[in-house]
C-alpha positions in Angstrom: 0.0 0.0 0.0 1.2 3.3 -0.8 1.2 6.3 2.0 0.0 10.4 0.9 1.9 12.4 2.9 0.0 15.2 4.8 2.0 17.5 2.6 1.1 16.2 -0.5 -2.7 16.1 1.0 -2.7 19.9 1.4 -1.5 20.3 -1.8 -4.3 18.5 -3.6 -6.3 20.3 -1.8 -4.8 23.5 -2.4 -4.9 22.8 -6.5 -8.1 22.1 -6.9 -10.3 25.6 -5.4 -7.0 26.9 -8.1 -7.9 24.8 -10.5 -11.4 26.2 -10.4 -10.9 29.7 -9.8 -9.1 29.0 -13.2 -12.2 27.3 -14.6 -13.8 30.3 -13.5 -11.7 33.1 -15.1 -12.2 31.0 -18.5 -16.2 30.7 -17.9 -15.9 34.7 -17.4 -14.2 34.8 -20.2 -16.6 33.0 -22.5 -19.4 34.8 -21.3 -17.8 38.5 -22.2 -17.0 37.1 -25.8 -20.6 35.8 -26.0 -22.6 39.2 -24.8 -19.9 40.7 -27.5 -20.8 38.3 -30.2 -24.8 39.2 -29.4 -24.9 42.7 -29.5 -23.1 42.4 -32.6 -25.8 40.3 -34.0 -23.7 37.4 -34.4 -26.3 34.6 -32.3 -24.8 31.6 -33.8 -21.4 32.1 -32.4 -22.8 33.7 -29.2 -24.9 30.4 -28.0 -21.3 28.8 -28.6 -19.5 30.6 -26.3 -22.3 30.6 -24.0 -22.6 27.2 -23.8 -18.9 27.1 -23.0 -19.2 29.3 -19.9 -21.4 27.2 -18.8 -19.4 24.0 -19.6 -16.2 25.4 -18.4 -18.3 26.2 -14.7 -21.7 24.8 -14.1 -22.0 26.2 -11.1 -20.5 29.6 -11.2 -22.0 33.0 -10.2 -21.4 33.4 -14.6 -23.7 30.8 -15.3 -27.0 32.5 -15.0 -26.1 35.2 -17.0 -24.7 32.8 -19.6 -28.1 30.8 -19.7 -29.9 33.8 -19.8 -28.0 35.0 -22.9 -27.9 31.4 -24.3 -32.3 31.4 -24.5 -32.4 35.0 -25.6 -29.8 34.3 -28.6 -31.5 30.9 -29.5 -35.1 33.0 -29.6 -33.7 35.1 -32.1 -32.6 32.6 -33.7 -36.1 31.2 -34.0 -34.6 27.7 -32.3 -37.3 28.2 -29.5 -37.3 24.2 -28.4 -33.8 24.5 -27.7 -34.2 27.5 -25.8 -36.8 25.7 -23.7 -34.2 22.9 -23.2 -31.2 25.4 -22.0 -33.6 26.4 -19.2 -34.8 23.5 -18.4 -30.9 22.3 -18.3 -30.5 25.2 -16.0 -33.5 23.8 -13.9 -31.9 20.7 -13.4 -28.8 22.4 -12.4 -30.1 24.6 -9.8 -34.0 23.2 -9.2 -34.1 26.0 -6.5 -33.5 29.0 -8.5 -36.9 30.7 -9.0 -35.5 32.9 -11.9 -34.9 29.8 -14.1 -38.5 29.2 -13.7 -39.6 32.8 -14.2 -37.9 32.9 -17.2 -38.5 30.1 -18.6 -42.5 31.1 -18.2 -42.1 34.0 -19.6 -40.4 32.2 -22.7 -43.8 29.8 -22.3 -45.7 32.8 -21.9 -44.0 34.5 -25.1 -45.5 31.5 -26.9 -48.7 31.7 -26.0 -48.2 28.5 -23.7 -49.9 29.8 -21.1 -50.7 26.5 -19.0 -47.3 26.2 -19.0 -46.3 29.1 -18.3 -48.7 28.6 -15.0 -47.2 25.9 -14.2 -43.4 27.5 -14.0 -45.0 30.6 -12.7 -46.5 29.0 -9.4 -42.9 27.0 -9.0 -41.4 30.5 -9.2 -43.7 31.7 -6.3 -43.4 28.0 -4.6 -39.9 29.1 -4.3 -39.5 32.6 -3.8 -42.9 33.6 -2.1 -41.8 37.5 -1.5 -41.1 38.3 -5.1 -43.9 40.1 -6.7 -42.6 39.9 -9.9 -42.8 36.2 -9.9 -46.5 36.4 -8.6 -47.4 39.3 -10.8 -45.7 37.2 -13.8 -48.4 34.2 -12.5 -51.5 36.8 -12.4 -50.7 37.5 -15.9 -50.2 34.2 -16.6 -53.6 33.2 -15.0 -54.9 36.2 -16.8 -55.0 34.5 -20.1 -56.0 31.1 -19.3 -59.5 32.6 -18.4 -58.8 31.8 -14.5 -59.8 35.4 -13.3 -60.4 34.4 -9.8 -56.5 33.2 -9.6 -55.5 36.2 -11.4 -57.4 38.6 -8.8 -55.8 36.9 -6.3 -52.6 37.1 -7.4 -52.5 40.6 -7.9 -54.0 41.3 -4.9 -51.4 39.8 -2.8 -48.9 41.8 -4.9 -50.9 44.7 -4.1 -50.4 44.4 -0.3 -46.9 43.8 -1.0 -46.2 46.8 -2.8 -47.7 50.5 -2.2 -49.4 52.8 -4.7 -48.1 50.6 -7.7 -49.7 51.7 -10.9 -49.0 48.3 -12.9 -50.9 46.2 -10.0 -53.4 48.5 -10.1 -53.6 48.1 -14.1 -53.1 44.5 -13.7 -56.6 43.9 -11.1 -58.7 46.8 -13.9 -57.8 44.0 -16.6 -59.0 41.1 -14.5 -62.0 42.9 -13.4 -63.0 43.8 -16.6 -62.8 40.3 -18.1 -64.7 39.3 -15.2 -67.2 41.9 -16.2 -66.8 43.7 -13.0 -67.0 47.2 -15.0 -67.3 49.5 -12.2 -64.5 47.6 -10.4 -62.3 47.9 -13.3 -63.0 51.4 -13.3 -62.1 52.1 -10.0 -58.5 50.4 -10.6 -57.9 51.9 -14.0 -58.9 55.4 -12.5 -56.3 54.6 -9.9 -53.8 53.6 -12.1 -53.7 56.6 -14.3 -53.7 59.0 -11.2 -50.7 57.3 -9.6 -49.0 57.5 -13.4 -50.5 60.3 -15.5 -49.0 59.0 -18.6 -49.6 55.0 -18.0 -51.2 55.0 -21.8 -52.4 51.2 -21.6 -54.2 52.0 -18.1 -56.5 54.4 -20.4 -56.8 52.0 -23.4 -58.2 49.6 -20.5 -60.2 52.4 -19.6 -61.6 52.9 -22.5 -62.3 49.1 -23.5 -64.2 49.4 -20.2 -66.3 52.1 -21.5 -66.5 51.1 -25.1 -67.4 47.4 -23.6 -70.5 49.0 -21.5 -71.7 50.8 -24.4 -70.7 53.9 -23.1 -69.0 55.4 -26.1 -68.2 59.1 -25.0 -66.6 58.3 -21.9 -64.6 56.0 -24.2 -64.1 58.6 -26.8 -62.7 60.7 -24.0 -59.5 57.9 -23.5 -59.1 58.4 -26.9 -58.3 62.2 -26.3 -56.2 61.3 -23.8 -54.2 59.2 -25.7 -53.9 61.3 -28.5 -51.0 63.5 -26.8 -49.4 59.9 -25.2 -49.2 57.4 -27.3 -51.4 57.9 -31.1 -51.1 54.3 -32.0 -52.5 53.6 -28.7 -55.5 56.2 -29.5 -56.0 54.4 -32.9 -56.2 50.6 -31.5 -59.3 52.0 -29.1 -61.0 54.2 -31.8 -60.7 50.7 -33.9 -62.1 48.7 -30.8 -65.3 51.5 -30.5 -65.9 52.0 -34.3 -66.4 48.0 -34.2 -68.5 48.1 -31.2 -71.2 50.5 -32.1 -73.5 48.7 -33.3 -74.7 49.5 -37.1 -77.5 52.5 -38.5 -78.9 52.8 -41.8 -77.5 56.7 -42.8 -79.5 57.2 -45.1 -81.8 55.5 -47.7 -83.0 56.4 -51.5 -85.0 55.0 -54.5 -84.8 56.2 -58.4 -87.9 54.8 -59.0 -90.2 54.7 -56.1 -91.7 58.1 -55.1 -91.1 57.1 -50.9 -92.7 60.5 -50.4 -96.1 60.0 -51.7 -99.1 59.4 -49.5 -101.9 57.1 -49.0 -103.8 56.5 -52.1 -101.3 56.7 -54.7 -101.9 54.8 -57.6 -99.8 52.6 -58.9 -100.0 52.9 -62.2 -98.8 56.6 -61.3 -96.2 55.1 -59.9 -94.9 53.5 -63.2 -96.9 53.4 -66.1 -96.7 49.4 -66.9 -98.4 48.9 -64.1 -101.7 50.5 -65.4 -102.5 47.1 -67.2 -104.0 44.6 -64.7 -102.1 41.7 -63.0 -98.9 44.0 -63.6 -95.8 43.5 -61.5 -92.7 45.8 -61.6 -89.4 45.7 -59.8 -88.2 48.6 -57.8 -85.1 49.2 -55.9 -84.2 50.9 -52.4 -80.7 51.8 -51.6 -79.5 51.8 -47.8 -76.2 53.4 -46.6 -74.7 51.6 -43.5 -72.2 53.4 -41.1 -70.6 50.3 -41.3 -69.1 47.1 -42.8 -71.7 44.5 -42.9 -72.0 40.8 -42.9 -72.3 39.7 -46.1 -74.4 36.9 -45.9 -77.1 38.8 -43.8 -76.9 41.2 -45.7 -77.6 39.8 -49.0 -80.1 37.4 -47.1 -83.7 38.8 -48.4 -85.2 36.7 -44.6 -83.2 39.4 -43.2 -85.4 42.1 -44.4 -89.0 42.9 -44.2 -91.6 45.7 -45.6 -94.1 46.4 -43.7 -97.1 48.7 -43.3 -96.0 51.9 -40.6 -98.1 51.6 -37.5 -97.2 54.7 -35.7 -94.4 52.7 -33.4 -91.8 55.5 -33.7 -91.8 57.9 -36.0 -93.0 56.6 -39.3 -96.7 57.5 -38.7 -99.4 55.4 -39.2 -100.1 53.8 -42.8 -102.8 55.1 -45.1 -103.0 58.0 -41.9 -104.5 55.4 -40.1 -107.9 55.3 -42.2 -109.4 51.8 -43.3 -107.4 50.2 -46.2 -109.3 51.0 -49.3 -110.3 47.6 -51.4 -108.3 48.8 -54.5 -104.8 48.4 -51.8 -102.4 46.3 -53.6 -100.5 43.4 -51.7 -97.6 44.7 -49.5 -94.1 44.0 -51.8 -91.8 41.4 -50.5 -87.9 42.0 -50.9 -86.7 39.1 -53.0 -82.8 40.1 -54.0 -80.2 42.2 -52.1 -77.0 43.0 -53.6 -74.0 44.7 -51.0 -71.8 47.1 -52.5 -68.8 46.3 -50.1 -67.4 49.5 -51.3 -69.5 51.8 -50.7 -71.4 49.9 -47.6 -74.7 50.1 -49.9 -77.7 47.4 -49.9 -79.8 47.8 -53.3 -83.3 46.0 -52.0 -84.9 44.7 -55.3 -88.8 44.1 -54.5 -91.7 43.6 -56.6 -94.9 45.5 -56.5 -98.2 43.8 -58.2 -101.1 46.0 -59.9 -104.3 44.5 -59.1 -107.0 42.9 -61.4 -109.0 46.1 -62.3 -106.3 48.2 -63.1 -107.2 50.5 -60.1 -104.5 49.5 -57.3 -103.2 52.2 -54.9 -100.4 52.1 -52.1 -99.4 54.1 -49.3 -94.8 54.3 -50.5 -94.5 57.3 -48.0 -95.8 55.0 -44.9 -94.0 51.4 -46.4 -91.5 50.8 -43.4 -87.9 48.7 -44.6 -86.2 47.3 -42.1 -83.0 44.7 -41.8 -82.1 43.0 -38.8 -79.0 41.3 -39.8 -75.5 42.0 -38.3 -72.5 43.9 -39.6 -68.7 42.7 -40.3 -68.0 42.7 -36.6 -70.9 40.7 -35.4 -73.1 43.9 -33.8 -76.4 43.7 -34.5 -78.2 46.6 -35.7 -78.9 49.8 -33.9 -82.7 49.7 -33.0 -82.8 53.2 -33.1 -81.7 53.2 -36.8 -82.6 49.8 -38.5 -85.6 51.1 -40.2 -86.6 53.9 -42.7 -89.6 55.1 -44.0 -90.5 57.8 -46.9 -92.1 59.7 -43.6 -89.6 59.4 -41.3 -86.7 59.1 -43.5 -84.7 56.9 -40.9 -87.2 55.3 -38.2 
């Protein structure tokens, strides 16, 4: 058996925290020519030397910084699975570091992996329980699964860890809004913008409150406010209101069919082929939308109806409310619709039908159209402005 000398003993000993400090030094040195080679653009040669650093010391106070580097390279790089697998590397190297887990949720979350992104999240917080960021980052992350009661309580722990924070404030006005708590949300986004007077997305959410409760001025009013903060901001929520209001015919027009004329107008006034008996003649209405519409309501005849005004709003009452004379011809029946995307025009084709003495008269002034379809967005029709009438021009 061969004897080590005490001496010799100290001397391993003494070698090998050298040896590392060594290992060390290189592993700093990788890490500098990495960050070098990234800001340069160069991500291909930067993962190398990352990965070295982290090869040269596993465990050194470099290594974090290099793995960090390592995913954020690779992402560029599009090479998102191996990004996923440098953290989870990292994980396995240090399972109690919450930032390895905070980061690699926010890659998750980056992704639109969102259960996954839970899943790290709540192992951040598992680990690290007094960091709000990594309880924030899980309210956000809870945010988009749909789990709003998680979210709210997320945030609101943050909220008695912090004091006066605008972003936690912002944070609960999102959940609460997606919760439809709209007065809630309001209170938070109010709180928001007066602890930051220029927090721009705290008055977007403001203003998606608003827009969301139909109240459109108040909503209008974010938009101002954006205006002189962020304009592309002020456009995204002008977009958001112009698709929520719902639809109004502007206006509405015939070339052929005097809409003005009153009860007892004959139809063979009306066009002269239909003075022979048993007559029928096409006629078209135009109607200008203040929006978009659906196409395939649109163009749907079911979808549209003429009927006789009845003094509901303000189309009067047909024939003046008088008894229908027996020479009344049959109410017309819209049978083609053609959209002019364009121009957001419906032309309503319809037939009307002279009767079998010759002596047919109508009431066009007190015919009411109306459409009850949808526009491109999916709003229905504004029931303050989905008619019209030769009387009322727009019931």
């Amino acid at each position: 058996m061969i004897s080590i000398g005490s001496t010799t003993i100290d001397a391993l000993f003494t070698a090998i925290p050298e040896q590392q400090d060594q290992f060390d030094v290189l592993a700093n040195n990788a890490l500098s020519r990495g960050i070098d080679l990234y800001q340069k653009g160069n991500y291909d040669g930067a993962v190398k030397e990352f990965r070295r650093s982290v090869g040269l010391s596993p465990n050194s106070s470099y290594t974090q910084n290099a793995y960090d580097y390592m995913v954020q390279s690779l992402l560029k790089l599009g090479r998102t699975d191996e990004a996923i697998k440098a953290y989870q590397q990292a994980i396995k190297l240090d399972p109690m570091n919450d930032s390895y887990h905070l980061n690699l949720g926010n890659v998750y979350f980056s992704l639109n992996r969102y259960d996954d992104a839970v899943a790290e999240y709540k192992e951040s917080v598992r680990i690290n329980p007094t960091s709000t960021l990594n309880r924030y980052s899980l309210g956000q992350a809870y945010l988009q699964t749909g789990n709003y009661a998680e979210a709210e309580r997320a945030f609101k722990t943050v909220a008695t860890q912090t004091s006066h924070d605008a972003n936690v404030m912002f944070a609960l006005g999102q959940t609460y809004r997606r919760m439809g708590r709209y007065n809630d949300a309001v209170d938070e986004l109010k709180s928001a913008i007066a602890t930051k007077k220029d927090f721009g997305y705290a008055y977007l959410e403001l203003g998606f409150v608003y827009a969301d409760e139909k109240n459109f001025d108040s909503a209008q009013e974010q938009v101002s406010a954006l205006s002189s903060i962020d304009k592309s901001l002020a456009t995204q929520l002008g977009s958001y209101i112009y698709q929520l209001k719902n639809p109004r015919i502007l206006a509405a027009y015939s070339t052929d069919l005097p809409v003005t004329d009153g009860p007892g107008t004959k139809v063979s006034d009306i066009d002269p082929s239909l003075a022979t008996p048993n007559s029928t003649k096409r006629f078209v209405m135009h109607f200008i939308f203040s929006k978009p519409m659906d196409v395939s309501t649109v163009q749907n005849p079911a979808f549209w109806s003429i009927t006789k005004a009845d003094g509901r709003n303000w189309g009067g009452v047909y024939n003046w409310g008088m008894p229908t004379p027996a020479t009344e011809v049959s109410l017309p029946v819209p049978d083609v619709v053609f959209y002019h995307e364009n121009t957001q025009t419906a032309d309503v084709t319809f037939q009307i039908s002279q009767n079998a003495s010759g002596d047919g008269t109508l009431d066009p002034a007190h015919l009411v159209f109306r459409f009850r379809g949808k526009d491109a967005y999916g709003m229905t029709m504004d029931q303050s402005a989905d008619e019209y009438s030769g009387f009322s021009k727009i019931v």
